[in-house]
PQR file with spaces between the fields and no chain letter, atoms N, CA, C, O and H, PARSE charges and radii, in Angstrom:
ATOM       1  N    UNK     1      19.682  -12.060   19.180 -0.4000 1.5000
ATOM       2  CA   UNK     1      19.891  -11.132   18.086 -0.0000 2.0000
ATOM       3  C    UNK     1      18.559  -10.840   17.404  0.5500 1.7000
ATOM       4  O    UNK     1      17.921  -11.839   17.069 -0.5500 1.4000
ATOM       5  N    UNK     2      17.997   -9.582   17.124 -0.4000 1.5000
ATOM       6  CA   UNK     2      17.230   -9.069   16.887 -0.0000 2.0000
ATOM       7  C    UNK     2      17.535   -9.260   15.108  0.5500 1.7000
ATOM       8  O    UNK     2      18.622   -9.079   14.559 -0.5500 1.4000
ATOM       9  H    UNK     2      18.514   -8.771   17.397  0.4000 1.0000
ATOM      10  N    UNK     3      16.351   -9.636   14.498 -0.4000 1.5000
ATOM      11  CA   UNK     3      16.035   -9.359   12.646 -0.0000 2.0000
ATOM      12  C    UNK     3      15.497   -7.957   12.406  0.5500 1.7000
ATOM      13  O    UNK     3      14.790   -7.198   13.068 -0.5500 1.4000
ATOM      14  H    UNK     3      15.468   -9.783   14.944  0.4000 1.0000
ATOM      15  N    UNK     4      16.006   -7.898   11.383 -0.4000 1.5000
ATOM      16  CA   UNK     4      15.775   -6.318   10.864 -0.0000 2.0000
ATOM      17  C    UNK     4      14.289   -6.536    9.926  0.5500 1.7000
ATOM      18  O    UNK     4      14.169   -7.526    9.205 -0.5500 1.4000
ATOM      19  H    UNK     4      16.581   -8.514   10.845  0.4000 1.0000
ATOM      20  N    UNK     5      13.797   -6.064    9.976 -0.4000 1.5000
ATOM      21  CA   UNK     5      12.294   -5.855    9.203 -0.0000 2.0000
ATOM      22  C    UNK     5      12.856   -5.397    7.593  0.5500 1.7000
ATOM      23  O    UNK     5      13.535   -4.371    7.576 -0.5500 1.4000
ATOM      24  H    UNK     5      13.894   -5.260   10.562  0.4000 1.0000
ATOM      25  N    UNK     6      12.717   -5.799    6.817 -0.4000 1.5000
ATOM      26  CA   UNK     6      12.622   -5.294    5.200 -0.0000 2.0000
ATOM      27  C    UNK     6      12.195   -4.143    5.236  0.5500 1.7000
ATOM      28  O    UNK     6      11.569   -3.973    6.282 -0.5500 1.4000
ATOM      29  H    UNK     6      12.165   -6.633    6.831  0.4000 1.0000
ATOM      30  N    UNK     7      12.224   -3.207    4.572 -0.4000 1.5000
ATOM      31  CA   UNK     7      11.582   -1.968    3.625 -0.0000 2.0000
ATOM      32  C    UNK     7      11.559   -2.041    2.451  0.5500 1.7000
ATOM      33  O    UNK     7      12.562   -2.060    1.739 -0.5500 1.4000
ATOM      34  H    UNK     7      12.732   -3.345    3.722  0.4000 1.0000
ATOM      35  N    UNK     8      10.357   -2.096    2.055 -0.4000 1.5000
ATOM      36  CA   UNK     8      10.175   -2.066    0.174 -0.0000 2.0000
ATOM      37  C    UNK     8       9.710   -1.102    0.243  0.5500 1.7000
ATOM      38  O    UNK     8       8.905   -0.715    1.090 -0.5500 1.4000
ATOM      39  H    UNK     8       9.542   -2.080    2.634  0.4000 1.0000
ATOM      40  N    UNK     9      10.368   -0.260   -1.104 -0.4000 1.5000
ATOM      41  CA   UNK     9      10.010    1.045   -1.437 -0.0000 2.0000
ATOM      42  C    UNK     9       8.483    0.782   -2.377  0.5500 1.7000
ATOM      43  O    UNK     9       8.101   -0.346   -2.691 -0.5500 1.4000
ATOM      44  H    UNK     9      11.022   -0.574   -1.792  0.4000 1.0000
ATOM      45  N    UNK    10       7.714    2.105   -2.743 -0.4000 1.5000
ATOM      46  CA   UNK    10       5.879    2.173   -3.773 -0.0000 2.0000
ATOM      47  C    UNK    10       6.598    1.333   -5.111  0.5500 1.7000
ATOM      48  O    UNK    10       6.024    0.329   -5.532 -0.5500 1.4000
ATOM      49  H    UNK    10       8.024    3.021   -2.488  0.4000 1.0000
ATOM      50  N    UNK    11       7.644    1.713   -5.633 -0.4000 1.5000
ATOM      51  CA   UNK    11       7.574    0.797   -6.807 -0.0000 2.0000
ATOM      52  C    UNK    11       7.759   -0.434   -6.786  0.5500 1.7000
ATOM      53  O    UNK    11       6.990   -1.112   -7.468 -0.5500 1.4000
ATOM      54  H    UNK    11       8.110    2.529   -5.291  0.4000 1.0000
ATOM      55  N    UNK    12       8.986   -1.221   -5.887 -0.4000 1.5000
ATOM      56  CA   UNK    12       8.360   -2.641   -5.572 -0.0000 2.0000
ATOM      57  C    UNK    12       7.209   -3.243   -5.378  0.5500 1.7000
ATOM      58  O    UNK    12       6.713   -4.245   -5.893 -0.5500 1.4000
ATOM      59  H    UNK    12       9.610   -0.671   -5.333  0.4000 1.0000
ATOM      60  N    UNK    13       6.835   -2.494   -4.553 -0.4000 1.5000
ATOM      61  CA   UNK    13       5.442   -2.840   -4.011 -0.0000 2.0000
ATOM      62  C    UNK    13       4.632   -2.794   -5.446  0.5500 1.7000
ATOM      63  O    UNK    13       4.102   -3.795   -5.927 -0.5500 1.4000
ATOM      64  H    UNK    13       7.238   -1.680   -4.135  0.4000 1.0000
ATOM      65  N    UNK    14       4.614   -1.731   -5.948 -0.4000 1.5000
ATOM      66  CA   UNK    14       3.929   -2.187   -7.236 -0.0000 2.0000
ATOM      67  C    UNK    14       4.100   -3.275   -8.070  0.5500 1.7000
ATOM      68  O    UNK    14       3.075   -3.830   -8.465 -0.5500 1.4000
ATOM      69  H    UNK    14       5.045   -0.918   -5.557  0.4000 1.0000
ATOM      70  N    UNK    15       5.053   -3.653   -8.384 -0.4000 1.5000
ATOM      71  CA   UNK    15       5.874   -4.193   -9.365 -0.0000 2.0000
ATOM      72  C    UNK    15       5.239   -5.532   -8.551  0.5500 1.7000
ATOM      73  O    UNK    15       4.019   -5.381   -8.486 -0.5500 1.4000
ATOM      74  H    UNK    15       5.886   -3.202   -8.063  0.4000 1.0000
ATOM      75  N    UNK    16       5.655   -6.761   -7.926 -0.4000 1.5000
ATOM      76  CA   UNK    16       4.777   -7.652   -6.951 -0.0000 2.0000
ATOM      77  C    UNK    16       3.404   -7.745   -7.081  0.5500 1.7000
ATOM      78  O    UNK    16       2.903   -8.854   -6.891 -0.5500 1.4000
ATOM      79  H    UNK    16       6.646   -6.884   -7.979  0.4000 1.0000
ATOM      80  N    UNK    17       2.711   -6.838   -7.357 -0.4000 1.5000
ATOM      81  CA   UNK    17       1.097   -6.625   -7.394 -0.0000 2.0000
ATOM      82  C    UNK    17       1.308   -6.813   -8.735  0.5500 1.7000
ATOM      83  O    UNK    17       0.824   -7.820   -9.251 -0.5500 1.4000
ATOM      84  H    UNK    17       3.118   -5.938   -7.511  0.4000 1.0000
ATOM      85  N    UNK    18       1.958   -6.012   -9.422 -0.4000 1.5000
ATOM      86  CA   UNK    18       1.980   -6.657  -11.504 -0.0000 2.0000
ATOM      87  C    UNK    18       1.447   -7.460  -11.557  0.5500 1.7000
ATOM      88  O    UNK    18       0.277   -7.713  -11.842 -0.5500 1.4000
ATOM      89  H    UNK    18       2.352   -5.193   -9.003  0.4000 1.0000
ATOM      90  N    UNK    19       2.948   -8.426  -11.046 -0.4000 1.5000
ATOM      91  CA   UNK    19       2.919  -10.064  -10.930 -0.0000 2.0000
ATOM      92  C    UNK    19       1.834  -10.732  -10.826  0.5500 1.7000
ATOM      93  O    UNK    19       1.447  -11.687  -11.501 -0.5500 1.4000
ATOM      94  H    UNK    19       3.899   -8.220  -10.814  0.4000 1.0000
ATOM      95  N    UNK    20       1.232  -10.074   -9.746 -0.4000 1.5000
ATOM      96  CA   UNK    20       0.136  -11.240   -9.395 -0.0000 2.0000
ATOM      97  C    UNK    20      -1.460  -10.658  -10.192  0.5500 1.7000
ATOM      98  O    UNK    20      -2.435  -11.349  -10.492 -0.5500 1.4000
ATOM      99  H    UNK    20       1.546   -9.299   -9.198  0.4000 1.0000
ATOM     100  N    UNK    21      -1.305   -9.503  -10.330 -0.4000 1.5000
ATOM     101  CA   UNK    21      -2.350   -9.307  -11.054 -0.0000 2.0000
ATOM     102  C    UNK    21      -2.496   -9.367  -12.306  0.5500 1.7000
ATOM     103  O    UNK    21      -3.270  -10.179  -12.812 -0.5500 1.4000
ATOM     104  H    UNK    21      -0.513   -8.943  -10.087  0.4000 1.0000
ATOM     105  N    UNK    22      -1.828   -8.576  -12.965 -0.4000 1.5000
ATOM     106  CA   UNK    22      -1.414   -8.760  -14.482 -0.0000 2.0000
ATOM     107  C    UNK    22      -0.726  -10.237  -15.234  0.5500 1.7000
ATOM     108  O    UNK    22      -1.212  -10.695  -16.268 -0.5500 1.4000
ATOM     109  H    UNK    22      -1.199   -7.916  -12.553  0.4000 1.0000
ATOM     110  N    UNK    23       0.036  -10.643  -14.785 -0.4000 1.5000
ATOM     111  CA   UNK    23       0.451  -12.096  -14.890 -0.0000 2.0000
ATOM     112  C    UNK    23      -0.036  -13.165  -14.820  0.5500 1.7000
ATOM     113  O    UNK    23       0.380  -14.126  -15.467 -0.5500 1.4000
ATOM     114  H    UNK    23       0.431  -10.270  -13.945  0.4000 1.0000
ATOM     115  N    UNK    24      -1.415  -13.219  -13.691 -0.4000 1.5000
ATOM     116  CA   UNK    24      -1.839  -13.978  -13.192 -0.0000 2.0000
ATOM     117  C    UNK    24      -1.302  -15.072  -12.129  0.5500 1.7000
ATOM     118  O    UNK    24      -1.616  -16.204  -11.760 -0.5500 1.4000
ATOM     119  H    UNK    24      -1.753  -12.438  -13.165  0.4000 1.0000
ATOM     120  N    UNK    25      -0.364  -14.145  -11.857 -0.4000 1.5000
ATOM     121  CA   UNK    25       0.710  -15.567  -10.576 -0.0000 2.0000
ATOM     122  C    UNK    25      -0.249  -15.334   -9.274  0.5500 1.7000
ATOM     123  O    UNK    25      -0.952  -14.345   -9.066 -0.5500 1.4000
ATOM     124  H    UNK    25      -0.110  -13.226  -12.157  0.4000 1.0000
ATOM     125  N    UNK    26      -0.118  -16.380   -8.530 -0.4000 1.5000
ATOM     126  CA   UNK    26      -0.665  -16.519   -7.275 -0.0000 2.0000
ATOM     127  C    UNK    26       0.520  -15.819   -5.942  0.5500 1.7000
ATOM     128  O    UNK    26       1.673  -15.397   -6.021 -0.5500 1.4000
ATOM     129  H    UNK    26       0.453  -17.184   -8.700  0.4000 1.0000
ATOM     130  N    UNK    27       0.013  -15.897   -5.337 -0.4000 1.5000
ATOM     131  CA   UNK    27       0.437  -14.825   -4.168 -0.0000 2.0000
ATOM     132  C    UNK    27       2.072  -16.146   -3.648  0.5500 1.7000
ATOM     133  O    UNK    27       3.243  -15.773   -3.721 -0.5500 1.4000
ATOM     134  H    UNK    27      -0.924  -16.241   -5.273  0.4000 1.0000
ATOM     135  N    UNK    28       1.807  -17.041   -3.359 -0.4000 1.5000
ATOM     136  CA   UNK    28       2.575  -18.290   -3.579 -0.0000 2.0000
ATOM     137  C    UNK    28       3.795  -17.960   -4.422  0.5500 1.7000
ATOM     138  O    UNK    28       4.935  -17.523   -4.260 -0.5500 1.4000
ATOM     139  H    UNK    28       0.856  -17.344   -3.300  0.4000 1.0000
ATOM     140  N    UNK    29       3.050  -18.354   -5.343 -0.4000 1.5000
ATOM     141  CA   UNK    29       4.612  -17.968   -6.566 -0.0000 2.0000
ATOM     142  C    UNK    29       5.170  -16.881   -6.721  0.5500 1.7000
ATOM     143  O    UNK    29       6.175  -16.737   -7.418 -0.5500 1.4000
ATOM     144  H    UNK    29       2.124  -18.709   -5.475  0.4000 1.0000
ATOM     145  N    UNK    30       4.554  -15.903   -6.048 -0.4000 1.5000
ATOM     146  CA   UNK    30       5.135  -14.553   -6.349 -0.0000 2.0000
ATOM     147  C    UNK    30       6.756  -14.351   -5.034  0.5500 1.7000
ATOM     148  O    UNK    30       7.927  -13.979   -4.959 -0.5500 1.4000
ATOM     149  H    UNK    30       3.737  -16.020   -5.482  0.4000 1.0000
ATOM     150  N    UNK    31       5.670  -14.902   -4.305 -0.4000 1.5000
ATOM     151  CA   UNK    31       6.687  -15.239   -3.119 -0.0000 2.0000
ATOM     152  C    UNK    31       7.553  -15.739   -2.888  0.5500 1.7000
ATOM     153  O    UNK    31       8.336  -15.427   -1.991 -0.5500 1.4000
ATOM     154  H    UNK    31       4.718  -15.204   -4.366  0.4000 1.0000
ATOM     155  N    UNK    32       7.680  -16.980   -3.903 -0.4000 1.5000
ATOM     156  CA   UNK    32       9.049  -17.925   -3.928 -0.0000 2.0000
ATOM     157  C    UNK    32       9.561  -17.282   -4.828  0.5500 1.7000
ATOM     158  O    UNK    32      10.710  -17.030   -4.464 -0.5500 1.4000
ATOM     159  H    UNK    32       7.044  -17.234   -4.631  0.4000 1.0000
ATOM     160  N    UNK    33       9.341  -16.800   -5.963 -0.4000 1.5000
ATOM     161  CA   UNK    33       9.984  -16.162   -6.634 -0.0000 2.0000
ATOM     162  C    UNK    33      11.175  -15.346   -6.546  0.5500 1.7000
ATOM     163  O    UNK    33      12.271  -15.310   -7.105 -0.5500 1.4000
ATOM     164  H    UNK    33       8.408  -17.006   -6.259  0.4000 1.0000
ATOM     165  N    UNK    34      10.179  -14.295   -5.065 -0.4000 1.5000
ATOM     166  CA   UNK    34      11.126  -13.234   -5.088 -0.0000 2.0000
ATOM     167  C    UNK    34      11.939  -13.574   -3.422  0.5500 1.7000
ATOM     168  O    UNK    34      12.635  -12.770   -2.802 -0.5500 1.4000
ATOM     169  H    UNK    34       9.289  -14.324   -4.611  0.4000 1.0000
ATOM     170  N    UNK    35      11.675  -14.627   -3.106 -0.4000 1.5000
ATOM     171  CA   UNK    35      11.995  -15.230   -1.664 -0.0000 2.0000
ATOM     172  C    UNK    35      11.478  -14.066   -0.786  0.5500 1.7000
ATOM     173  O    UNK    35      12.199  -13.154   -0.381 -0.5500 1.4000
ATOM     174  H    UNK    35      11.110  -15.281   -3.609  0.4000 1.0000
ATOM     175  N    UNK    36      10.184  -14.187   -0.539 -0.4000 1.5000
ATOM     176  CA   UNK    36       9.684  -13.459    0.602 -0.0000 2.0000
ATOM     177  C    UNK    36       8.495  -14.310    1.567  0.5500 1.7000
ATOM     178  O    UNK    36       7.636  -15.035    1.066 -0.5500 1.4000
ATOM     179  H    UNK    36       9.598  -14.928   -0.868  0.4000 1.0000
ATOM     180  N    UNK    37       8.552  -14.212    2.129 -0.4000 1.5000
ATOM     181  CA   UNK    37       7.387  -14.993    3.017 -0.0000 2.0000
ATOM     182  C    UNK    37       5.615  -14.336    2.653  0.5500 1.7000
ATOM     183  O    UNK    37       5.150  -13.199    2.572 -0.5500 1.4000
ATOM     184  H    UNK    37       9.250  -13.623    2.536  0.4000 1.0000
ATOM     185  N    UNK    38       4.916  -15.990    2.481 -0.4000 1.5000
ATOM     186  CA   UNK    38       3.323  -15.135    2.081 -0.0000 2.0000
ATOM     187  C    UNK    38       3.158  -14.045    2.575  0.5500 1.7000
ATOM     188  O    UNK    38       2.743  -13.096    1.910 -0.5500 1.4000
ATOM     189  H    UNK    38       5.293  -16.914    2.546  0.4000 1.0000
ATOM     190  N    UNK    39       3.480  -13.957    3.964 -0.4000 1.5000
ATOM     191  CA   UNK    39       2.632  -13.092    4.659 -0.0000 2.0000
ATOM     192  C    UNK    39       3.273  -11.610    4.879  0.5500 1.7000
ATOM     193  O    UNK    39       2.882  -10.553    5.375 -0.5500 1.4000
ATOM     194  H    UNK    39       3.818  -14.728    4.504  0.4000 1.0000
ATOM     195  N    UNK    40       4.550  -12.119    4.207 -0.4000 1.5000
ATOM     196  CA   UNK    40       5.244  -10.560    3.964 -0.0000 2.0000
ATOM     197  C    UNK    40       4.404  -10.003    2.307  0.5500 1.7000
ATOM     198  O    UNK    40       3.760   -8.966    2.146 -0.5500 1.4000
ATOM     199  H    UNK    40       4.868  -12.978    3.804  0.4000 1.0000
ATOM     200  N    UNK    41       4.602  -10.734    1.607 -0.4000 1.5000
ATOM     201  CA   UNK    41       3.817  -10.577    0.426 -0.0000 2.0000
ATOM     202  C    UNK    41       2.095   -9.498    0.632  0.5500 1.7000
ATOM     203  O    UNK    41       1.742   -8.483    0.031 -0.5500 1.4000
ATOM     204  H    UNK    41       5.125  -11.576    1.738  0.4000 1.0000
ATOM     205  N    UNK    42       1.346  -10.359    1.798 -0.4000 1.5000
ATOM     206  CA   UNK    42       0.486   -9.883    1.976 -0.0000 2.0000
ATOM     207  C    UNK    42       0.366   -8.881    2.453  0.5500 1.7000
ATOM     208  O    UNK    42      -0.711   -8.308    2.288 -0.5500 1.4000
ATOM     209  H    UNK    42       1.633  -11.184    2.286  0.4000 1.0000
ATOM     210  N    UNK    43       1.422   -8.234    3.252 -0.4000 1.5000
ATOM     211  CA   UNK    43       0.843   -6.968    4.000 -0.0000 2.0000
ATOM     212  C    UNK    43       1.890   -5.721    3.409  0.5500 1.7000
ATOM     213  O    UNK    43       2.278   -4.835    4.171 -0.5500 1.4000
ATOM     214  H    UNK    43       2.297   -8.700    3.387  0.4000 1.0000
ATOM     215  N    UNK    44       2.301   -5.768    1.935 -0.4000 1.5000
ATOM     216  CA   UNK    44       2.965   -5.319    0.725 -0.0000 2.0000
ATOM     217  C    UNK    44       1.891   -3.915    0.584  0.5500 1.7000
ATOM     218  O    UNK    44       2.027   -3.125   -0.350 -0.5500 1.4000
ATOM     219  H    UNK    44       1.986   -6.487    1.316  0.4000 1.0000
């Protein structure tokens, strides 16, 4: 069985970058937060 890939729409994607920029959260916490994997985080 094949996984479906996520789609986050520009304002999520923004909203995540807030977080970590404006907030000061680490890429880590942003991630558990919103249950996504770092490396989904990273390529946001």
């Amino acid at each position: 069985m094949m996984n479906k890939r996520r789609v986050y729409d520009a304002s999520y994607k923004v909203e995540v970058v807030r977080m970590i920029v404006d907030q000061g959260l680490s890429v880590s916490q942003v991630s558990k937060n919103l249950t996504l994997g770092e490396s989904a985080t990273y390529d946001l």
